[in-house]
VOGU-3710 file (C-alpha; in Angstrom, 3 decimals, decimal comma):
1> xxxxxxxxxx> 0,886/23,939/-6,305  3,649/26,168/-6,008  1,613/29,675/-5,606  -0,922/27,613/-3,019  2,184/26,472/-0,764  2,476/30,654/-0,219  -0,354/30,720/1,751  -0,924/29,791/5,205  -2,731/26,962/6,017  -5,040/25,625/9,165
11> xxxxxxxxxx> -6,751/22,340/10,119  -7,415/20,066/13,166  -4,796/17,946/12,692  -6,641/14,981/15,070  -9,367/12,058/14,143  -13,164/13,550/14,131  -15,016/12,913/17,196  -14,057/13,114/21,114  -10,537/12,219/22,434  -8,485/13,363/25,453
21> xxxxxxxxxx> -6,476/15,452/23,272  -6,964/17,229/20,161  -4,422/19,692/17,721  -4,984/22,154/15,994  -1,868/22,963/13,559  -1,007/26,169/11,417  2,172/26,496/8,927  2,888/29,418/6,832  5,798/31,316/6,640  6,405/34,198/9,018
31> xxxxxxxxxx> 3,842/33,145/11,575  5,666/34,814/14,621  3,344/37,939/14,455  0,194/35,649/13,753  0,958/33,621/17,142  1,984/36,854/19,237  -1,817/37,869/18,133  -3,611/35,142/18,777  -1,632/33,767/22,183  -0,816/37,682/23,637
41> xxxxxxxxxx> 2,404/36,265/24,081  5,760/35,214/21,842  6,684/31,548/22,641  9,751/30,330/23,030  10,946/27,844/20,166  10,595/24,125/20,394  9,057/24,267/24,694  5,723/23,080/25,287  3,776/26,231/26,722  1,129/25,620/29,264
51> xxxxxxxxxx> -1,432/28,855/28,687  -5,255/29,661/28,048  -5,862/30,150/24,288  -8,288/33,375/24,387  -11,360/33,739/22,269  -11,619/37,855/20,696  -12,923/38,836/24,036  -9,856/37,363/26,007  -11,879/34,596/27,603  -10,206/31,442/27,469
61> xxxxxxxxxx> -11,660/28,283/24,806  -9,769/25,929/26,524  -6,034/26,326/28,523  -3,117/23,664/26,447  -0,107/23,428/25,311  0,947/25,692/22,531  4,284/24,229/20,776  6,588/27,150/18,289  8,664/25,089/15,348  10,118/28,330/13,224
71> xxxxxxxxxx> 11,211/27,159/10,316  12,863/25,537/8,441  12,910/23,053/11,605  9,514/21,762/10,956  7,788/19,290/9,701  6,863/21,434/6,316  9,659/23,468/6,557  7,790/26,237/7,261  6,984/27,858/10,816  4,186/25,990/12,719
81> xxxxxxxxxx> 2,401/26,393/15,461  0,666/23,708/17,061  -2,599/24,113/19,707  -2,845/20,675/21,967  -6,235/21,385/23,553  -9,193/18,858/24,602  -10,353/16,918/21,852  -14,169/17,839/22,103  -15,294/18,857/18,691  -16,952/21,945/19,431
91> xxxxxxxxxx> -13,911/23,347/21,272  -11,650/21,985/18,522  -13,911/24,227/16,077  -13,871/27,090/18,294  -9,907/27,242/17,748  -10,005/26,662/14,140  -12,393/29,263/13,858  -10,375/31,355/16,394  -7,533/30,944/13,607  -8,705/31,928/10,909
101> xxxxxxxxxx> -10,542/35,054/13,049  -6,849/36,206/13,763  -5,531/35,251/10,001  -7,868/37,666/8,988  -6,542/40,846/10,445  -2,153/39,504/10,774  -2,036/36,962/8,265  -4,317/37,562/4,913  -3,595/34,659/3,396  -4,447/31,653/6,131
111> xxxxxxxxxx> -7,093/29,650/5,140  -8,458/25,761/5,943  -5,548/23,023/4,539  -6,500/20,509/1,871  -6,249/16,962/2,136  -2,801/16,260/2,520  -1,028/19,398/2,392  1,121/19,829/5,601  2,893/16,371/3,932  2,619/18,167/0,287
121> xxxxxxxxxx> 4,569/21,097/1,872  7,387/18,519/3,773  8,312/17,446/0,039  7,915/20,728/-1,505  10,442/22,361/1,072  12,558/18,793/0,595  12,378/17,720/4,256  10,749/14,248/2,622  10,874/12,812/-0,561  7,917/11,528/-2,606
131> xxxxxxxxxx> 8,403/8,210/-0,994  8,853/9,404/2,111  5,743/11,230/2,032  4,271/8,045/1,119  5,012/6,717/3,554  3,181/8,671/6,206  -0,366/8,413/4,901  1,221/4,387/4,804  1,927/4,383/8,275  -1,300/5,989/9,461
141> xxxxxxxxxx> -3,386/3,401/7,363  -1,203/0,096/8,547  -3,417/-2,598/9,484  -1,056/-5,009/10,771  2,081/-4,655/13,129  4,618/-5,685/10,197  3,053/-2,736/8,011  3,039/0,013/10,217  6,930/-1,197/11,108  7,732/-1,435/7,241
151> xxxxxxxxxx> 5,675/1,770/6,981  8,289/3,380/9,880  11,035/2,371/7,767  10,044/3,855/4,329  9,412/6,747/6,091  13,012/6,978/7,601  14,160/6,904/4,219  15,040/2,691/3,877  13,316/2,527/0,349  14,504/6,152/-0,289
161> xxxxxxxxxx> 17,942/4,914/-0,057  18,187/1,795/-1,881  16,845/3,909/-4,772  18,936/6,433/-4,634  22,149/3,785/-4,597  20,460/2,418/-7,672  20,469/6,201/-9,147  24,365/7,205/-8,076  25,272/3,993/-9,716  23,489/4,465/-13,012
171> xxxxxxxxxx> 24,685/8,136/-13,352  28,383/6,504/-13,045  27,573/3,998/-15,931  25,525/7,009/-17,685  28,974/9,043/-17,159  31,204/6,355/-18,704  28,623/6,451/-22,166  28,488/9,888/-22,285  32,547/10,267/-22,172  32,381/7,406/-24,993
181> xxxxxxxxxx> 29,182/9,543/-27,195  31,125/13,438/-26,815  34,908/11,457/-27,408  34,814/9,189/-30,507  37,969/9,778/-31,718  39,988/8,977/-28,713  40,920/5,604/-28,905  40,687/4,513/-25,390  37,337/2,013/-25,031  35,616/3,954/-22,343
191> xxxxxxxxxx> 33,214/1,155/-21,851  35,690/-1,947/-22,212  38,042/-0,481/-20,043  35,606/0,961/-17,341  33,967/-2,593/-17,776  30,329/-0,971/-18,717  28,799/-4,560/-18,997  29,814/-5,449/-15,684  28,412/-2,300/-13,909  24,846/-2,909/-15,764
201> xxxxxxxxxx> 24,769/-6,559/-14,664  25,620/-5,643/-11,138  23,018/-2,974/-11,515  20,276/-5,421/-12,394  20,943/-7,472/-9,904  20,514/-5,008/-7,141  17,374/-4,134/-8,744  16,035/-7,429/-8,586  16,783/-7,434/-5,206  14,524/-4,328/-4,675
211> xxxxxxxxxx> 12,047/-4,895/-6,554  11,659/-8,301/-4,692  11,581/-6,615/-1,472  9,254/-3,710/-2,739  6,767/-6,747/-3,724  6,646/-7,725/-0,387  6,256/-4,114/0,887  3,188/-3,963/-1,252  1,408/-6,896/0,301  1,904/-5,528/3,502
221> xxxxxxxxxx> 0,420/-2,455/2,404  -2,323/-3,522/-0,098  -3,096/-6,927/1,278  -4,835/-9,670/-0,991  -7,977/-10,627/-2,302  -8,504/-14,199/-1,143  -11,761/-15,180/-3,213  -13,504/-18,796/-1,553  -15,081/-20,455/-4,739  -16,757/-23,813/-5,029
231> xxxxxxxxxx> -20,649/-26,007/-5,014  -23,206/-24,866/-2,399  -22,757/-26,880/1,030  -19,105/-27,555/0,168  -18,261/-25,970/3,327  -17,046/-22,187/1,967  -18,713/-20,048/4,832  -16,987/-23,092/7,472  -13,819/-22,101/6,260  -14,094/-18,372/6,022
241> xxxxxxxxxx> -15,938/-18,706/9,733  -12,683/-20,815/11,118  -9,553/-18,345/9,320  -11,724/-15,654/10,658  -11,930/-17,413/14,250  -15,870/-15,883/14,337  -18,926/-16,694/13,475  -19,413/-14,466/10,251  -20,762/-16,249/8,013  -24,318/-18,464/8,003
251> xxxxxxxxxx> -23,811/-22,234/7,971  -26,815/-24,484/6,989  -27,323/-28,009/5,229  -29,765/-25,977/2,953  -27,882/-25,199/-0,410  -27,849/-22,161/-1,274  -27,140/-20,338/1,902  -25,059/-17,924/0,702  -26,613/-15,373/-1,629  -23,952/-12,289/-1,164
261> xxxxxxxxxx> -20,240/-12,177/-0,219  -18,807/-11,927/2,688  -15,688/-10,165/3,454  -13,550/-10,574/6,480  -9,718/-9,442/6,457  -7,581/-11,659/8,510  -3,612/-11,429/8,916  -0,893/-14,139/8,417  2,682/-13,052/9,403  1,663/-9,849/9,575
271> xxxxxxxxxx> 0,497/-9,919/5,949  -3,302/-8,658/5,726  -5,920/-11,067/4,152  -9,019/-10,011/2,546  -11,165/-13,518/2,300  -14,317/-13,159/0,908  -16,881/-16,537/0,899  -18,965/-16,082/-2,106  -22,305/-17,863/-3,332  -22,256/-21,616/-4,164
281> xxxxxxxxxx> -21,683/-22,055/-8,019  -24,036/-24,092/-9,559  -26,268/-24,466/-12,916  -29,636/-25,426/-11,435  -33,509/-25,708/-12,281  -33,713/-24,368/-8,580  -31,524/-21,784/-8,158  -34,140/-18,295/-7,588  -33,934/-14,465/-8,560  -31,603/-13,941/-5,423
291> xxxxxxxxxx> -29,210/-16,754/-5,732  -28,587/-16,385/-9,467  -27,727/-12,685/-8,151  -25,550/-14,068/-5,989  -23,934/-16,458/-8,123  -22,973/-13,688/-10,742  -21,232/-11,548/-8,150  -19,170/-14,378/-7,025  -17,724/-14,715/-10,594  -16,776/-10,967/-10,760
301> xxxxxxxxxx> -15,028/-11,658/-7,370  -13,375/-14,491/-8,789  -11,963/-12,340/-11,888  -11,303/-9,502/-8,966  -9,428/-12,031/-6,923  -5,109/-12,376/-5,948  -5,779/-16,026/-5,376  -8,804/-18,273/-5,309  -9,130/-20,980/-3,089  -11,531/-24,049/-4,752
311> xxxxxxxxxx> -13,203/-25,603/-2,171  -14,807/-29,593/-3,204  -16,823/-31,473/-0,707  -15,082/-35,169/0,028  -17,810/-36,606/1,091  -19,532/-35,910/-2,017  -16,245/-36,462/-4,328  -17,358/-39,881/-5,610  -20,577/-38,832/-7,104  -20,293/-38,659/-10,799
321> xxxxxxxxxx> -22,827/-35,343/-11,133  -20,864/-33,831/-8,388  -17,596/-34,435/-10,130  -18,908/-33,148/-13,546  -20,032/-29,730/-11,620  -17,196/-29,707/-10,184  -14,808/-29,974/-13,457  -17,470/-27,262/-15,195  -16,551/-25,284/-12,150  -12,448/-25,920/-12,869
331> xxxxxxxxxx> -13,030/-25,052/-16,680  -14,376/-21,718/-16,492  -12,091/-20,846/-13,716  -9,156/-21,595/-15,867  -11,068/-19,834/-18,762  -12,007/-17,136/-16,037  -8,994/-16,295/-14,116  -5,493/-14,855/-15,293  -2,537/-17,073/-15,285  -1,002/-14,928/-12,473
341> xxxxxxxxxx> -3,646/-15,378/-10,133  -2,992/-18,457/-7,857  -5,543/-21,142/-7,894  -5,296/-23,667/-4,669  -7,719/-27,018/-4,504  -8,985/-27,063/-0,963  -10,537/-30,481/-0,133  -13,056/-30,029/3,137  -14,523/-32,265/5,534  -11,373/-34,784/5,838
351> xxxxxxxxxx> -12,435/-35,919/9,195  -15,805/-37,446/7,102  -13,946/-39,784/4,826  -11,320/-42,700/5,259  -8,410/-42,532/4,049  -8,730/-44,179/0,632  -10,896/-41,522/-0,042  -9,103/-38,742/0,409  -5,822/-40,255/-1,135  -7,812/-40,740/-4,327
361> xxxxxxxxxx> -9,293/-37,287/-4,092  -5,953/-35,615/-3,660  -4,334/-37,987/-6,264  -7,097/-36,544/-8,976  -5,821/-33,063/-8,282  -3,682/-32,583/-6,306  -4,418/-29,621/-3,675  -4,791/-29,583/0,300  -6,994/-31,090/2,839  -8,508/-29,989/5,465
371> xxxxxxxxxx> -11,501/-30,357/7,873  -12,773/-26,749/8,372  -15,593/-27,561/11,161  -12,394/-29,417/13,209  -9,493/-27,110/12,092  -7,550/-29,645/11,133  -4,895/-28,328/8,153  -5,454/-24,644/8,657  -1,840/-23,828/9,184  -0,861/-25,819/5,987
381> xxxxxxxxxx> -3,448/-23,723/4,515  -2,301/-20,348/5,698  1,537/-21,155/4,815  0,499/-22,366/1,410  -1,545/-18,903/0,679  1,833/-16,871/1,622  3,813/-18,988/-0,759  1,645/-18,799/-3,282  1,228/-15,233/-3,544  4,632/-14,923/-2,980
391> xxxxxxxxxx> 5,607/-14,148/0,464  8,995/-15,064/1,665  9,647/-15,102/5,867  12,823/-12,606/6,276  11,786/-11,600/10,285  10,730/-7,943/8,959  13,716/-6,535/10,150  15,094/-4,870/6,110  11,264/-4,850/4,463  9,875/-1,124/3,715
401> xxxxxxxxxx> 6,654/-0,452/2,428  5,991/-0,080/-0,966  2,874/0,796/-3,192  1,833/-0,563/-6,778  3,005/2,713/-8,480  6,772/2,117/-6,813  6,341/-1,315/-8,660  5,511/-0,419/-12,087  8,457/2,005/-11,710  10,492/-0,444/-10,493
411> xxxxxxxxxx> 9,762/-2,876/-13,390  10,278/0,152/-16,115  13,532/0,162/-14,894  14,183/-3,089/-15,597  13,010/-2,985/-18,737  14,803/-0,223/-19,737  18,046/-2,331/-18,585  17,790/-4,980/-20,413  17,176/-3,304/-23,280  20,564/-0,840/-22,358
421> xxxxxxxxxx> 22,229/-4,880/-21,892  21,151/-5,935/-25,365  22,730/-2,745/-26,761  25,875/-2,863/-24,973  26,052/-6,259/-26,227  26,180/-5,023/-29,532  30,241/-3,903/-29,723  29,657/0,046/-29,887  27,086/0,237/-31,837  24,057/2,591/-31,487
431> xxxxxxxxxx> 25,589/4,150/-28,005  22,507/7,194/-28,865  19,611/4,575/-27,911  21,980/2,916/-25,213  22,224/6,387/-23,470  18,665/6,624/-23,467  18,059/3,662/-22,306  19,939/4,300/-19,773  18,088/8,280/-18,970  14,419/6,286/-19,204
441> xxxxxxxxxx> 16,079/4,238/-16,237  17,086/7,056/-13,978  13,595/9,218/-14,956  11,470/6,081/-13,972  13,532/5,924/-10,592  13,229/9,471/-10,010  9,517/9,335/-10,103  9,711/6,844/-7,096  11,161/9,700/-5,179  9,717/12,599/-7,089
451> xxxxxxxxxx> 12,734/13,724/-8,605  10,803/13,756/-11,539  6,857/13,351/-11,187  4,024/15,831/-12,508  1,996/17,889/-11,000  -1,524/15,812/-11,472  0,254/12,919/-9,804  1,344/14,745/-6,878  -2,121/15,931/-6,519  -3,342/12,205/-6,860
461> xxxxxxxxx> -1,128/11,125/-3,625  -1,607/13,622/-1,357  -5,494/13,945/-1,810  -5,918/10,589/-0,390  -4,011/12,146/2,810  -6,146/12,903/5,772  -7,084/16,792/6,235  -4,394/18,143/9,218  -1,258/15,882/7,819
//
């Protein structure tokens, strides 16, 4: 990674296809004599410059801007020069090709960017941290207004900085063992007096205080799979059709409607929903080729799924065969699903039943009602999905974005804290494995920021970049 970031590199930094504008962006390190050559003119640092940019036989490809960032003022650190011409493909090629035509004769070593690596080169040269960086590729991919604002504030460094105050305060306790470790015959109690226990305790709780907010970073990044389960004609593709507010799904009397999923992603609170409406479960003498197809890939949803919603049919929930499918159907869900995802017991068609019926329904097992054809007990529904996954309403205004790698960091860190807490506990002894306890914690929270992350995971992150950032 390190001997690529010596080269130059060149893409179209701008979506495929036709727009008003598009860029073409270079960055490389002494890039003055590259721009002089392909501009026939030096530009003036940091001012937009209205010109023609000239093909080898000084006829213009298009007249733009041309913008001069020498470096380290950049966004990689490095000098860049950025082309804002018309965003027609053909003349975006032309410049790219135009590029590399000059690299060839002033700058050797330009050639087309990878995936990513304009971002990749902002880390290397520390102008972001891993995070950070993150947080870009976060922010261009935000499907809902509260991501791309939580994305914003990652990438200002929000996240960045509640793990660094987590770090500066576990070097301090690290410090304090240390002393304790390389000074055992002085008599002073480096950790009593210092009060070591109380600095770890404070530490975890300011972790769980991150890590709670990271969680909800991560379902405003990642989303959830909302899987809608239950017997044909129990009014699934109704209730998928009404959170959706369209028409996506097929709605007959005939059982069996449904023979593949069907995905729509909705948002609540700014939280993005996938709901998928799967194939009615049953065990039947009837059930063809297609259906049993069906059927099968709406349990792999189900063991796929965040939270699964278990639709039953009220008007049908006094019929003995339809209660003993339906408590086959709760049995290998249990069986089926782990005991983190969610399960919720929607009851449909409420506005077909009186109310003795209902009460006893919901008295069997508990759950919500609704009437998905009327609408009736959709926002119970939606506020019900949020809690259960976990969501908690703060307004937005401290969340940051957060991804399931920051997570599993997050939780080593615990981990590695309350094992440091049960050796602290234990009056002095074995400070060796408390002080590595205690360097596990700060290596786990310096791969959140890339303090301390290797090479092949680097190269995992920024791949998924688009080519240009």
């Amino acid at each position: 990674m390190l001997a690529a970031s010596r080269d130059a590199i060149v893409a179209i930094a701008t979506a495929p296809g036709r727009g008003g504008v598009g860029i073409v962006r270079v960055s490389g390190r002494g890039l003055e004599p590259f721009a002089r050559a392909l501009l026939g003119r030096a530009l003036r640092p940091r001012e937009a410059t209205y010109l023609p940019f000239p093909d080898a036989a000084a006829q213009p490809i298009d007249h733009g801007l041309a913008l001069w960032f020498p470096g380290p003022h950049s966004y990689t650190g490095e000098d860049v020069l950025e082309l804002q011409g018309h965003g027609g493909p053909v003349v975006l090629q032309l410049l790219l090709a135009r590029c590399l035509e000059v690299g060839r004769d002033v700058l050797p070593l330009l050639r087309l960017a990878r995936a990513g690596e304009f971002t990749e080169r902002a880390f290397i040269n520390d102008k972001l941290d891993l995070a950070q960086a993150e947080a870009v590729a976060d922010l261009i991919d935000a499907s809902t207004e509260a991501a791309a604002r939580s994305a914003s504030r990652s990438l200002a460094g929000v996240f960045s900085g509640h793990v660094h105050g987590l770090r500066d305060a576990l070097v301090n306790l690290r410090m304090l063992v240390e002393a304790t470790l390389d000074f055992p015959e002085e008599e002073i109690d480096f950790l009593q007096k210092a009060d070591a226990a109380g600095q770890l305790q404070r530490l975890r709780q300011t972790l769980a205080q991150v890590l709670q907010q990271a969680r909800q970073g991560a379902l405003l990044r990642d989303g959830l799979q909302v899987v809608i389960a239950g017997q044909p004609n129990a009014g699934k593709s109704s209730l998928l059709n009404a959170l959706a507010g369209a028409e996506l799904a097929i709605v007959t009397p005939v059982a069996g409607t449904t023979r593949d999923v069907v995905q729509q992603t909705i948002q609540i609170e700014g939280v993005p929903l996938h709901v998928i409406d799967t194939a009615g479960l049953r065990d039947s003498p009837d059930v063809d080729e297609v259906e049993r197809i069906g059927i099968a890939r709406a349990w792999a949803r189900i063991q796929a799924a965040d939270a699964v919603l278990f639709v039953h049919d009220l008007t049908r929930s006094a019929e003995a065969t339809y209660r003993a499918a339906d408590a086959a159907i709760a049995s290998e869900l249990a069986r089926t699903l782990p005991g983190s995802v969610p399960l919720l017991h929607v009851w449909n068609k409420m506005d077909q039943v009186d109310q003795a019926t209902l009460d006893a329904a919901l008295g069997q097992a508990g759950g919500l009602a609704l009437s998905a054809r009327q609408g009736t007990g959709l926002d119970a529904l939606r506020q019900r999905l949020l809690a259960l996954v976990g969501w908690q309403q703060t307004g937005g205004d401290g969340l940051f974005m957060a991804r399931e790698r920051h997570l599993q960091a997050l939780r080593r860190v615990d981990g590695h804290f309350a094992a440091a807490d049960t050796l602290l506990r234990g009056r002095g002894e074995h400070l060796d494995l408390l002080a590595e306890e205690l360097r596990l914690a700060q290596h786990a929270l310096g791969e959140i920021t890339g303090e301390f992350t290797a090479d092949d995971l680097l190269g995992e992150i920024f791949s998924r970049f688009c080519i240009g950032k």
